[in-house]
C-alpha positions in Angstrom: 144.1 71.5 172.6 140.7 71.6 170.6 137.2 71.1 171.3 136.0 67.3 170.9 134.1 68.0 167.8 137.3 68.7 165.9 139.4 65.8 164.4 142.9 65.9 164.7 143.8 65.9 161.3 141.5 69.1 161.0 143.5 70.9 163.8 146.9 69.8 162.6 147.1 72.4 159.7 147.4 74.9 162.6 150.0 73.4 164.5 152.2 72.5 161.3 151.6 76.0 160.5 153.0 77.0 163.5 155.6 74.4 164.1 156.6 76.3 160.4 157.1 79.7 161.7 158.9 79.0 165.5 160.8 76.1 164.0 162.1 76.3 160.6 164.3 73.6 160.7 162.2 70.9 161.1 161.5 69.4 157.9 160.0 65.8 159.1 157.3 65.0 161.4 156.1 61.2 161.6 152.4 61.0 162.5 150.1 58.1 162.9 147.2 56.5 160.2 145.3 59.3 161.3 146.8 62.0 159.5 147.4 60.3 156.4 145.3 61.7 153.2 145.3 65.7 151.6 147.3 66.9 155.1 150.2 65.0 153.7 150.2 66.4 150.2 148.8 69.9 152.1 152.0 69.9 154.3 154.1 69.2 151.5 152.8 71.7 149.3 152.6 74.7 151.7 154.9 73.9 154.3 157.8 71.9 152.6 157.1 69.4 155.3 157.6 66.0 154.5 154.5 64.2 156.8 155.9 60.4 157.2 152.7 58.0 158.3 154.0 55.4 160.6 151.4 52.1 159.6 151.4 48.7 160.8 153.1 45.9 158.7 150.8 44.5 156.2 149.6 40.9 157.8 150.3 41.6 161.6 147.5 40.6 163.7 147.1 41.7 167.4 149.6 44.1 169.5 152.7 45.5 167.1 155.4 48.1 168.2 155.1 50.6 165.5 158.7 52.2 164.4 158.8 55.6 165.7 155.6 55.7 167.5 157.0 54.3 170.8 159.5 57.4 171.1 156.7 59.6 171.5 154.6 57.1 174.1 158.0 56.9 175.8 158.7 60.5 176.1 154.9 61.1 177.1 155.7 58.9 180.0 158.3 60.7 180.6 156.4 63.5 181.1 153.9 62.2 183.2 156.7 61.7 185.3 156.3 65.2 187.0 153.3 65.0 189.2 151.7 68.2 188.0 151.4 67.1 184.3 149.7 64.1 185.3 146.2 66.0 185.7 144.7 68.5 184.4 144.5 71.3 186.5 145.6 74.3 184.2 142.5 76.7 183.1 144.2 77.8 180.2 146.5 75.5 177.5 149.2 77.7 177.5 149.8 76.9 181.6 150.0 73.0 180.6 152.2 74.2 177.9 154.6 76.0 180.1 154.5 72.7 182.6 155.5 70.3 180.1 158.3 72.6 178.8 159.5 72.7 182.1 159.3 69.1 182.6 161.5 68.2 179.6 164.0 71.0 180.6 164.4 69.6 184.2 164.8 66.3 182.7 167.2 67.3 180.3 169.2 69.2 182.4 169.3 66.2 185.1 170.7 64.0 181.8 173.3 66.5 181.3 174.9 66.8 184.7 174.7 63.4 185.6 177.8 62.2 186.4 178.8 59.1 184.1 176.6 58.6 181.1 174.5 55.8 181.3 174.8 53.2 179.2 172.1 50.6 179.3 169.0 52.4 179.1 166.7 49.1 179.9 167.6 49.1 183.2 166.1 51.1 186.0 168.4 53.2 188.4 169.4 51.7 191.4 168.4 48.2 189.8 171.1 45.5 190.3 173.2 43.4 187.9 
């Protein structure tokens, strides 16, 4: 989290720097247009992090599904699944941090002991045919 006067290509040399340090093995991170420029050759250089832009295809006029990008809307939803997430009530970033950690455990840990594996992830449980 960062004050509005900071762009978020400015504050991701922090987080990559940290993303570095607690987890080593990640050596890709896909990022929107908005990150492309010296943080990819930064990251690279510094970090041996290989910074993959996600653009739209050249000619495409209105409303494109970008590769990769929809994951992380997708697992945002996700998140926004647990009622607490969904506002911002926490003084202090680390307590959202905590509540989205725990959101993704609980929903990982419901994935795991469900009973059969599902298999056609398009459709809604409890939704027929």
């Amino acid at each position: 989290m960062t004050p509005a006067d900071i762009q978020d290509r400015d504050a991701a040399r922090d987080v990559f720097w940290r993303l570095r340090l607690t987890q080593p093995q990640i050596t890709q991170v896909w990022a929107d247009r908005g990150y492309a420029g010296d943080l990819v050759d930064w990251a690279r250089d510094r970090l041996w992090l290989t910074l993959r832009i996600v653009s739209r295809p050249k000619g495409t006029k209105g409303f494109v599904v970008l590769p990769r990008r929809w994951k992380v809307e997708r697992t945002i939803g996700w998140c926004m699944n647990a009622r607490r997430n969904a506002r911002d009530y926490e003084r202090l970033p680390q307590h959202s941090e905590a509540h989205l950690n725990w959101a993704l455990v609980t929903m990982m840990t419901r994935r795991l002991t469900r009973r059969s594996p599902r298999t056609d992830w398009t459709k809604r449980v409890g939704q027929a045919g």
